[in-house]
C-alpha positions as CSV (number, residue, x, y, z in Angstrom):
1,X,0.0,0.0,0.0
2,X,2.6,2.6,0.8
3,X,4.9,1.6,-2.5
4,X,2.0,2.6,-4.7
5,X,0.8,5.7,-2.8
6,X,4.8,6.7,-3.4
7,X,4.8,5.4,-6.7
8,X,1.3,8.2,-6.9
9,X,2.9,10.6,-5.4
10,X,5.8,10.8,-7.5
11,X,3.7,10.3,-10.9
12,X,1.7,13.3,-9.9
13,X,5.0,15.1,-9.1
14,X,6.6,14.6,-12.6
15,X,3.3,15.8,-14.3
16,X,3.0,18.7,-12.6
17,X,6.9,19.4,-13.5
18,X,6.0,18.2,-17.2
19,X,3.4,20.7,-17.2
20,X,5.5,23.9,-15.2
21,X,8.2,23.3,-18.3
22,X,4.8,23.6,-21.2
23,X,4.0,27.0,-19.1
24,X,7.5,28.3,-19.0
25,X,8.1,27.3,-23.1
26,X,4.3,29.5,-23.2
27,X,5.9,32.1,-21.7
28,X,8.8,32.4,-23.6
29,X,6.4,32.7,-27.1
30,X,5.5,35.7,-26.0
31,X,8.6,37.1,-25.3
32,X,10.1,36.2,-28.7
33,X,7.6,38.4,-29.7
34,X,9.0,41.1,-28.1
35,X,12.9,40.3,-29.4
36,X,10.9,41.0,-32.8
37,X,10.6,45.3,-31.9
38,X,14.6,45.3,-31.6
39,X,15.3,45.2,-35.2
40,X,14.0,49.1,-35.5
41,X,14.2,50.7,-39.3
42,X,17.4,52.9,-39.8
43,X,17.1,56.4,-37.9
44,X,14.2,55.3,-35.6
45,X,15.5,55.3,-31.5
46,X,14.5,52.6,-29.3
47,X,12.1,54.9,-27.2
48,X,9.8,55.3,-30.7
49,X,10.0,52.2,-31.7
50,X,8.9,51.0,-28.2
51,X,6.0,53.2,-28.8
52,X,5.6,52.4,-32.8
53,X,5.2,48.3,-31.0
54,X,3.0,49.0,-28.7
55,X,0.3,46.1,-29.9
56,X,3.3,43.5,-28.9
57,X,3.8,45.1,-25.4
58,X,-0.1,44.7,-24.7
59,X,-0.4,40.9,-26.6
60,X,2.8,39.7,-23.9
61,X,0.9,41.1,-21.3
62,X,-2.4,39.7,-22.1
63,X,-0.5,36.9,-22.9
64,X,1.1,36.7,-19.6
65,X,-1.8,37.4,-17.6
66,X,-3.8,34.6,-19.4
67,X,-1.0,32.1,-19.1
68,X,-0.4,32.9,-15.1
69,X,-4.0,32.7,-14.2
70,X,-4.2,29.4,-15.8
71,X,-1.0,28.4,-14.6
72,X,-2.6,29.4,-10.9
73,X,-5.6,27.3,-11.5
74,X,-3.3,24.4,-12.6
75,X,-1.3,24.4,-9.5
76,X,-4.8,24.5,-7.6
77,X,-6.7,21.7,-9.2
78,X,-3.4,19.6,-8.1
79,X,-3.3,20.2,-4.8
80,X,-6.1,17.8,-4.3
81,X,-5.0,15.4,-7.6
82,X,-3.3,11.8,-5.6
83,X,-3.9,9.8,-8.6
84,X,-3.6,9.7,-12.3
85,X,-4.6,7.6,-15.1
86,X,-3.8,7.3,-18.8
87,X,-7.0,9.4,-19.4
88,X,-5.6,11.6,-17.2
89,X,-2.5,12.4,-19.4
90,X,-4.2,13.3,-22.3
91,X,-6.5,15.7,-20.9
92,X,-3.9,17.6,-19.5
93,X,-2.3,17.3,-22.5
94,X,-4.6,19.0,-24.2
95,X,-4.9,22.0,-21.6
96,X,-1.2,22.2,-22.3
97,X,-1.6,22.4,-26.6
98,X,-4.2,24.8,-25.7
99,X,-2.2,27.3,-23.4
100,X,0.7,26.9,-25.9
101,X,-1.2,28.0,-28.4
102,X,-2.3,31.2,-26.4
103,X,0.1,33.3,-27.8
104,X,-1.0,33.3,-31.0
105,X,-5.0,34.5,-30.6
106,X,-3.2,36.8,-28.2
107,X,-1.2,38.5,-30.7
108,X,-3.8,39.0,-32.9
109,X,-5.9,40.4,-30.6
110,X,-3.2,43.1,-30.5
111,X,-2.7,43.7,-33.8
112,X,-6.5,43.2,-35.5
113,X,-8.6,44.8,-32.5
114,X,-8.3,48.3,-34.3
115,X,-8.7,47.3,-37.8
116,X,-10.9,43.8,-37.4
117,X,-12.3,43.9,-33.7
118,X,-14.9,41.2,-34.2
119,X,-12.8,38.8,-35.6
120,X,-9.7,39.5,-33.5
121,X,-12.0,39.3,-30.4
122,X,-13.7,36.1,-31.5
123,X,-10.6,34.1,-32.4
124,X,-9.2,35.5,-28.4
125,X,-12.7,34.2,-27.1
126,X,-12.7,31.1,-29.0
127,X,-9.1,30.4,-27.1
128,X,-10.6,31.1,-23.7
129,X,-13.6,28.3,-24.6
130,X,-10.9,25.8,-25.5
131,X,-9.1,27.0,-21.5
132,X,-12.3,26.5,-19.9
133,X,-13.4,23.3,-21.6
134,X,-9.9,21.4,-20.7
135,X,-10.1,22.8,-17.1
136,X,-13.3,21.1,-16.9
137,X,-12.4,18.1,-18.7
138,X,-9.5,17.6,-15.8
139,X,-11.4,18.5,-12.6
140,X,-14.4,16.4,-13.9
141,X,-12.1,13.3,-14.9
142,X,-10.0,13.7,-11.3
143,X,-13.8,13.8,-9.7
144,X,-15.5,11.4,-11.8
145,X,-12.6,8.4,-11.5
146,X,-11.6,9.2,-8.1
147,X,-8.1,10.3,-8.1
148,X,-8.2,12.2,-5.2
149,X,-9.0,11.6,-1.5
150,X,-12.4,10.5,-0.1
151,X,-12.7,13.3,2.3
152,X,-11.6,15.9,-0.3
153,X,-14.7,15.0,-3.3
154,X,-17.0,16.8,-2.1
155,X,-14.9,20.1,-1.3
156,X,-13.6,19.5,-5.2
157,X,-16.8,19.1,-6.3
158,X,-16.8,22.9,-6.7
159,X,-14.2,23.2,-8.7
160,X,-15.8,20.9,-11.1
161,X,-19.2,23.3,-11.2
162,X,-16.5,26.3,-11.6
163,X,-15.4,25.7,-14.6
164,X,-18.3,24.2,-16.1
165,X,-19.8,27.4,-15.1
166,X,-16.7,29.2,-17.1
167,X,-17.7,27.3,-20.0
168,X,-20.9,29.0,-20.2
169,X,-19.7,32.3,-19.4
170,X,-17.0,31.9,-22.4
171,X,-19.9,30.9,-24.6
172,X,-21.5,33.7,-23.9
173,X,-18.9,36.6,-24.2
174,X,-17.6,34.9,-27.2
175,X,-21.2,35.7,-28.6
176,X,-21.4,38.9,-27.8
177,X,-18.2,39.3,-29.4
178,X,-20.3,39.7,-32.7
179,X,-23.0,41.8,-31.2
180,X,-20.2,44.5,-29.1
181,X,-16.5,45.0,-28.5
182,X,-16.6,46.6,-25.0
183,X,-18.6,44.4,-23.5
184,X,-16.7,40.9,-23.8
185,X,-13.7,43.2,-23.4
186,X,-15.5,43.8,-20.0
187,X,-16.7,40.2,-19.5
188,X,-13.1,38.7,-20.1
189,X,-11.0,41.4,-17.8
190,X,-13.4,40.4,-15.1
191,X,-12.2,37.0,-15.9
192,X,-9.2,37.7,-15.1
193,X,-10.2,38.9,-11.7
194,X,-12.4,35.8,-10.8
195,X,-10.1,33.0,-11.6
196,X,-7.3,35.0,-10.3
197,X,-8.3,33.0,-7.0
198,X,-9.7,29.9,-7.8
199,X,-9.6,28.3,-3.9
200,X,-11.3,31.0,-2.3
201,X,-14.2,31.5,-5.4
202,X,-14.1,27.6,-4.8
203,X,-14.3,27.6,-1.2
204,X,-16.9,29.9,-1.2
205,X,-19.4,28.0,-3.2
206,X,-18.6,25.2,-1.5
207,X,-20.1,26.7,2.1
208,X,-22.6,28.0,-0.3
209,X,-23.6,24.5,-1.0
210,X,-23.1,23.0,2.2
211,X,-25.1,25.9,4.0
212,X,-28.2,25.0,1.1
213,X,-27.9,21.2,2.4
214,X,-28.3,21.4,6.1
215,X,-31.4,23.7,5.4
């Protein structure tokens, strides 16, 4: 019993490491795009041709938000992970491809929102549905298959409901991404803010729930 809670233990461990190196190599996109801005045209000073980039200093940090804040709820759903599976492996995998490929809706974004906002915005909200549907795909897998501790199901339970909740909220701001520009601007900056924290929004529905129970 012990050699294969160990043997758990250190599987988990080399995923999560696996999965810190994708995030870093994300990262690291997004700077490349910066390196880009330091091949200025003859006569220009680096000061204006900071300014002339500016579109590549807002995609990194869009960028950089988005892959920190999924980064944060990464770390947080595997706090409570004790087991994994084959399954398991490819739906993190897939969470990885898509925050690896973050850099590149983020960029346009930058570049189009002035001269194509709904399409820039769409193919940026499209991205954030992809986010949302892997982080669901993991918590309910992990929840579903039991590959975490008894006493700790029904505490996770919420982050399940979380991000099935962000799938509908992504569904929804990526609509309205046709209809208005501010608004799923709006919607996605506040986002930002609620996922930001994933344990206490988590935690807090979860007394919610509890609270609704013993009534």
């Amino acid at each position: 019993m012990e050699h294969t809670r160990n043997r758990n233990i250190k599987e988990t461990t080399r995923v999560e490491a696996f999965s810190d190196g994708v995030f870093a190599i994300a990262i690291t996109l997004l700077v490349l795009e910066l390196i880009t801005t330091l091949h200025p045209e003859n006569g220009i000073g680096i000061v204006q041709t900071c300014l002339d980039h500016w579109r590549s200093f807002l995609a990194f940090t869009i960028g950089f938000i988005t892959i920190l804040v999924c980064w944060i709820n990464h770390h947080t759903a595997f706090e409570y992970i004790k087991k994994i599976d084959t399954r398991f492996l490819w739906i993190n995998g897939f969470l990885l491809f898509v925050v690896t490929l973050t850099p590149f809706p983020t960029a346009i974004l930058a570049e189009y929102l002035e001269k194509e906002p709904t399409t820039a915005l769409a193919i940026f909200g499209f991205n954030y549905i992809l986010i949302a549907i892997a982080a669901n795909a993991i918590c309910t897998h992990v929840y579903n298959h039991h590959l975490l501790e008894k006493e700790d199901k029904e505490y996770y339970y919420s982050f399940k409901l979380l991000y099935r909740y962000a799938i509908v909220y992504n569904l929804i701001a990526f609509c309205l991404c046709f209809v208005s520009v501010i608004v799923p601007i709006c919607m996605y900056a506040l986002l930002f803010a609620f996922f930001a924290a994933p344990k206490e929004v988590a935690s807090m529905m979860h007394k919610r729930r509890m609270a609704r129970k013993r009534r």
